[in-house]
C-alpha positions as CSV (number, residue, x, y, z in Angstrom):
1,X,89.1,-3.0,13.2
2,X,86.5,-0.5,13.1
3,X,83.7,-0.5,10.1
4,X,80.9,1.8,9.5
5,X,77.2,0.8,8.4
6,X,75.0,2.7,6.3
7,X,71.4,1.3,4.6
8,X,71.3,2.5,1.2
9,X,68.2,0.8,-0.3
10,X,65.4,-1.9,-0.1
11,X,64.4,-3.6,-3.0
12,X,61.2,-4.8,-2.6
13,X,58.8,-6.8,-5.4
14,X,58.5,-9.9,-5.0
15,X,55.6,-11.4,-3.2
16,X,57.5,-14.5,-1.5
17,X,60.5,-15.2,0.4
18,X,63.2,-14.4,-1.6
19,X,65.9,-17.3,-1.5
20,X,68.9,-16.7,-3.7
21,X,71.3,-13.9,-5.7
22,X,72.9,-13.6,-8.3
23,X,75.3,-10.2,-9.7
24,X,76.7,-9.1,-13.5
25,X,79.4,-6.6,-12.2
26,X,79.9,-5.7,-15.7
27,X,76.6,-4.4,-16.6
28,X,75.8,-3.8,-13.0
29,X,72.3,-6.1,-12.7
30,X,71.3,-7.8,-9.3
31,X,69.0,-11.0,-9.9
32,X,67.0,-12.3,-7.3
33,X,64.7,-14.8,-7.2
34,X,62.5,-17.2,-4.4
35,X,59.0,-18.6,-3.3
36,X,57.0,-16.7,-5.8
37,X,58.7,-18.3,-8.7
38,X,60.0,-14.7,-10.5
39,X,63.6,-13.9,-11.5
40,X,63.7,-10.6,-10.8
41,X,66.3,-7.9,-12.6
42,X,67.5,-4.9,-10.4
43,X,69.9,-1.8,-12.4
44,X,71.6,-1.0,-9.5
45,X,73.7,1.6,-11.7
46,X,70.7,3.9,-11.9
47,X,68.9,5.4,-8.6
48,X,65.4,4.4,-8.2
49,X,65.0,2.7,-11.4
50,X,62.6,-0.4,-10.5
51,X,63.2,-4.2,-10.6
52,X,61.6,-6.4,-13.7
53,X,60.4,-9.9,-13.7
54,X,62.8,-11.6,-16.2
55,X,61.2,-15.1,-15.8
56,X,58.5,-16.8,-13.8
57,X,57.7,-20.9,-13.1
58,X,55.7,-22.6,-11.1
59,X,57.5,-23.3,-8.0
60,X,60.0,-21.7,-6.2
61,X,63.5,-21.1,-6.9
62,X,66.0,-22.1,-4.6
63,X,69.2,-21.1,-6.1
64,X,70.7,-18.8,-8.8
65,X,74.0,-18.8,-10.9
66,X,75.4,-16.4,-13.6
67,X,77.1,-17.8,-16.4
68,X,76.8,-14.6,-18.8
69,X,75.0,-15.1,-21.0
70,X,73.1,-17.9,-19.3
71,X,71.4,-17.2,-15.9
72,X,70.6,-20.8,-13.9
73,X,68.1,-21.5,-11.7
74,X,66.9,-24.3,-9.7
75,X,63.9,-24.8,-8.2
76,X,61.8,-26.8,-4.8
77,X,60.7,-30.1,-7.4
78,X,64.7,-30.2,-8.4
79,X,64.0,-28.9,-11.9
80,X,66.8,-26.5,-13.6
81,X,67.1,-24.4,-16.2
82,X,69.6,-22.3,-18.0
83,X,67.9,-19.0,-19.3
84,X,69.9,-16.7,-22.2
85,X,69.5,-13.2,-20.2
86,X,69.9,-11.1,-23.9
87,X,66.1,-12.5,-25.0
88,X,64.8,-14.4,-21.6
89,X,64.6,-17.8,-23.9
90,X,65.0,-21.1,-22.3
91,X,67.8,-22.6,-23.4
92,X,67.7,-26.0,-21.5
93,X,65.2,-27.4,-19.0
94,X,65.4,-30.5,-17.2
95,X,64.2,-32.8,-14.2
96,X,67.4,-33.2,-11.9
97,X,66.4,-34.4,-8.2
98,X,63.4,-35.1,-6.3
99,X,62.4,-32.6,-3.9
100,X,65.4,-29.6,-4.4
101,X,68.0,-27.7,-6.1
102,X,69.8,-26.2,-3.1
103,X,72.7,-24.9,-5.1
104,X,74.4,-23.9,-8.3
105,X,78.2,-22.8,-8.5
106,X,79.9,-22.3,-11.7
107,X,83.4,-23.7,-11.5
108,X,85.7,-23.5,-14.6
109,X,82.7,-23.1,-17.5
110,X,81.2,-26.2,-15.9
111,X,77.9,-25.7,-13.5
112,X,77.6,-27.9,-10.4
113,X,74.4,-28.3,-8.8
114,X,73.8,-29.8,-5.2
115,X,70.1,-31.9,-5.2
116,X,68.2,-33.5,-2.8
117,X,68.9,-36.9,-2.2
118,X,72.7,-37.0,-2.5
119,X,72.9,-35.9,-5.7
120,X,75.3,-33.9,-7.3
121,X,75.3,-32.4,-11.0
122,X,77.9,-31.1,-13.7
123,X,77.8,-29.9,-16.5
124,X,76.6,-27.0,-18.9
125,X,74.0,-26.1,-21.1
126,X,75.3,-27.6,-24.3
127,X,75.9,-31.0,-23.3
128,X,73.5,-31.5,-20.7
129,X,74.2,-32.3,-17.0
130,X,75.4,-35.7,-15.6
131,X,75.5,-37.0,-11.8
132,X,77.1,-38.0,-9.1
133,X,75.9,-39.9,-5.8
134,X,77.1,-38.6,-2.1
135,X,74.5,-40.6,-0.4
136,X,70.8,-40.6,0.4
137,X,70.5,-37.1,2.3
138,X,69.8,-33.6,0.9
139,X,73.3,-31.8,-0.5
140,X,72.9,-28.2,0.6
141,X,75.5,-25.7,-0.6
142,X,78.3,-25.5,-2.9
143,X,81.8,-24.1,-2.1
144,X,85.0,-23.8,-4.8
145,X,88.9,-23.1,-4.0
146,X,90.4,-22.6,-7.1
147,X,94.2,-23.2,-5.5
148,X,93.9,-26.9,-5.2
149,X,90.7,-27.0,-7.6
150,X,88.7,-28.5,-4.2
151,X,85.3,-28.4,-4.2
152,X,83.4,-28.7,-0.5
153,X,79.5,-29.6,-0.3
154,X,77.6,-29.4,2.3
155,X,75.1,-32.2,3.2
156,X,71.9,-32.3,5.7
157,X,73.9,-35.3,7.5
158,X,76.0,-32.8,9.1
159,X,78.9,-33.4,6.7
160,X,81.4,-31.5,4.6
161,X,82.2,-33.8,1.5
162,X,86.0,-32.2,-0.3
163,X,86.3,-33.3,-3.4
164,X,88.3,-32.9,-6.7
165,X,86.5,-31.5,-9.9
166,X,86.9,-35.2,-11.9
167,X,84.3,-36.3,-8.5
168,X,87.0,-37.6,-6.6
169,X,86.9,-37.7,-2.5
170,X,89.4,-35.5,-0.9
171,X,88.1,-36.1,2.8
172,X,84.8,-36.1,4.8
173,X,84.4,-33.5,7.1
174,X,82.6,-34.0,10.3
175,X,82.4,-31.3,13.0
176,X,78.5,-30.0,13.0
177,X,75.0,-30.7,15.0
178,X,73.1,-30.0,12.0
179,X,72.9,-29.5,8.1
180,X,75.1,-28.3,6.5
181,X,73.0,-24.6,5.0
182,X,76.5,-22.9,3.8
183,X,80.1,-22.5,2.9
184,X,82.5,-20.9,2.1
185,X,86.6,-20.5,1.0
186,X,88.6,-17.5,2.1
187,X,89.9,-15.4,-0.5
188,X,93.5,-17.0,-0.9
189,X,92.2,-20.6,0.4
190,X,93.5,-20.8,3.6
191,X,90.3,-21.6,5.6
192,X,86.9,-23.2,4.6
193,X,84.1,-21.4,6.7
194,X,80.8,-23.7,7.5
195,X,77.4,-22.5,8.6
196,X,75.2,-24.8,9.8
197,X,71.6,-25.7,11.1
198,X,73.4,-25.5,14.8
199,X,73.6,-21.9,14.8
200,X,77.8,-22.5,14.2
201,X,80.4,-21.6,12.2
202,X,83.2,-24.0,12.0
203,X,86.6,-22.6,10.6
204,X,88.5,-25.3,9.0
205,X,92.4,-25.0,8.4
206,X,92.6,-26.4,4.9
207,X,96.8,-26.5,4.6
208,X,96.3,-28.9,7.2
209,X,93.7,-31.5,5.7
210,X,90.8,-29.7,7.1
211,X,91.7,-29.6,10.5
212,X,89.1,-28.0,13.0
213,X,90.6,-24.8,13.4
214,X,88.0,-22.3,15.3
215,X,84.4,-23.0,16.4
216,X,82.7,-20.1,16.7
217,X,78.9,-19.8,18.5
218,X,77.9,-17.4,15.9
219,X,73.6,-16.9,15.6
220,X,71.0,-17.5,17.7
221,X,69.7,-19.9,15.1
222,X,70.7,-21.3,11.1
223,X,73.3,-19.8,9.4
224,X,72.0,-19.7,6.1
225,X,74.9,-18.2,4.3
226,X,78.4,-16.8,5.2
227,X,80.0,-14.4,2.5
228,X,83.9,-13.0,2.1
229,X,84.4,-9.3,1.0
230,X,86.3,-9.1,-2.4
231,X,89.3,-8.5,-0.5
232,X,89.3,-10.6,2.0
233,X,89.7,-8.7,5.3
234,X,85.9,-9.5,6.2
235,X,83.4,-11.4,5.7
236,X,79.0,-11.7,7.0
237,X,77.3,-14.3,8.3
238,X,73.2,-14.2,8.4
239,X,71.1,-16.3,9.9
240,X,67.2,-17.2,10.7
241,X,67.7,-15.2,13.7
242,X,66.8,-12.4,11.2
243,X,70.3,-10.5,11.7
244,X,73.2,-10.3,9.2
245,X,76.7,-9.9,11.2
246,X,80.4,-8.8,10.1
247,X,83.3,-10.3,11.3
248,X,87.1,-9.4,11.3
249,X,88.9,-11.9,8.7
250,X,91.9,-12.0,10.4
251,X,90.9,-12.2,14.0
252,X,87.5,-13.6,13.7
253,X,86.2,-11.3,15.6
254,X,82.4,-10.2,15.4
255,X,82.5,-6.3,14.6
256,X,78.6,-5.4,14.0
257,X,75.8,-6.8,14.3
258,X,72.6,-5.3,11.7
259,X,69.4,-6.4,13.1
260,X,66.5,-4.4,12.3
261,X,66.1,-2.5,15.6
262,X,69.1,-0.6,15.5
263,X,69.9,-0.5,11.1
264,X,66.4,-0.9,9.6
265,X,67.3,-5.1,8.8
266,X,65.0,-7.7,8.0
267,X,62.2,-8.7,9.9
268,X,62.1,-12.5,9.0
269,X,64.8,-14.9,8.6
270,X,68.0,-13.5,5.8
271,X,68.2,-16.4,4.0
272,X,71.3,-14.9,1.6
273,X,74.4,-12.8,1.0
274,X,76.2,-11.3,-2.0
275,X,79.0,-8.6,-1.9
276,X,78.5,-6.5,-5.2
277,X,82.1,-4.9,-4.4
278,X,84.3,-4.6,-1.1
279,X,82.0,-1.9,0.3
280,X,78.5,-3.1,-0.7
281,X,76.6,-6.0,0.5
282,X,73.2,-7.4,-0.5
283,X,71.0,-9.4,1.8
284,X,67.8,-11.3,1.1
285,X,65.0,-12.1,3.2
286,X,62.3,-14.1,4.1
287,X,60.3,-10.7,4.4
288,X,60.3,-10.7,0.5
289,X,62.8,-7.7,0.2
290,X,66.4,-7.3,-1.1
291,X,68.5,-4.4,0.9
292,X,72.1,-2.8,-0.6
293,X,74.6,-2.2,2.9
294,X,77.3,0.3,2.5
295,X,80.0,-1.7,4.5
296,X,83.4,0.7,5.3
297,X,86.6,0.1,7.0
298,X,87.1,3.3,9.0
């Protein structure tokens, strides 16, 4: 498979590392947010229109989720809140872990949130969140396969927790050298793809209870997040090692590899990615900018 790359824009605005994403197709607004503590807004539907600050606190945000109209974020101290997007207002605020908010999936009008400490939240803004305990380390990242309604978190003790939506254990995948930073379902379910402090993805066969099915030696260093086009027939990895790289689905082959030499990439570590369609990627940086990548089949 060949594929063509073409920069379109940098966003740039923010005045720390930018951590997390969030996208309204509908209405065609990218949210961003990171160390400096701003939500940032983004109309990507009109050329050269600037970014607003939507919301600012006093710590940095870790992780993002759209719930229309609720936009959720979670920050470094583990507080969370769910912010109505219409008017800006706060709609619920609380204290959830100790040191971190990693990540925050909706899943079925419920939000689930992965904490520091083991801790795992669900629940939504009406009725508040409750908890459940996976241990004493740091859960990372968030992953949801609608098929069998499995949801896989990622922990810093080098594990894969699968478990049912009522908080049941499925299984406890081990495979990894390092945290657990990212993961991610392919688009019918077949495979679960981990990224992990080792530089690795693992792709696990998920008909088959998880079974270790490819271990690929993908980055130089982290993966910090691994993202499936729309529909399905690729997907991006990036990684501290400052490069963001596309890989063939099917084959798992790498096909490009955007570093900032050769495309105009990032400079520091790409800490997130988000497809805003099957042809358009977003990427988001430790060098506190946001860029939109034209991604084609040819």
């Amino acid at each position: 498979m060949a594929i063509a790359i073409n920069k379109l824009t940098t966003l740039q605005g923010h005045t720390g590392a930018v951590y997390s994403l969030a996208y309204d197709a509908d209405r065609q607004l990218l949210y961003s947010a990171g160390g400096d503590g701003t939500v940032a807004c983004w109309p990507l539907n009109k050329t050269g229109a600037p970014g607003k600050a939507i919301a600012k606190v006093a710590d940095h945000i870790f992780s993002l989720c759209l719930q229309y109209p609720l936009l959720w974020l979670g920050t470094m101290q583990g507080k969370v809140s769910a912010i109505q997007i219409e008017d800006n207002q706060e709609k619920l605020h609380t204290a959830f872990s100790a040191k971190g908010v990693f990540d925050i999936q909706s899943v079925n009008g419920n939000i689930w949130l992965a904490g520091s400490n083991g801790m795992l939240g669900i629940g939504n803004a009406a009725q508040g969140l409750t908890t459940l305990w996976l241990g004493d380390d740091n859960l990372r990242c968030i992953a949801f396969q609608a098929m069998q309604g499995h949801l896989a978190i990622g922990s810093s003790n080098h594990h894969i927790y699968v478990l049912r939506q009522d908080g049941e254990l499925v299984k406890r995948i081990e495979g990894h050298k390092g945290s657990v930073f990212t993961l991610c379902y392919s688009r019918e379910g077949k495979y679960l793809l981990s990224g992990s402090r080792d530089a690795q993805i693992i792709v696990w066969d998920v008909a088959k209870n998880y079974e270790l099915y490819r271990h690929i030696p993908a980055h130089l260093f982290t993966v910090n997040s691994i993202a499936y086009q729309p529909s399905g027939r690729l997907f991006a990895s990036a990684s501290r090692d400052k490069t963001i790289k596309i890989w063939d689905a099917d084959s798992f082959d790498l096909l490009k590899v955007i570093d900032h030499q050769k495309w105009g990439g990032h400079v520091n570590s790409v800490n997130k990615l988000l497809w805003l369609g099957d042809d358009l990627l977003a990427s988001c940086s430790d060098d506190r900018s946001i860029m939109i990548w034209q991604i084609t089949i040819v």
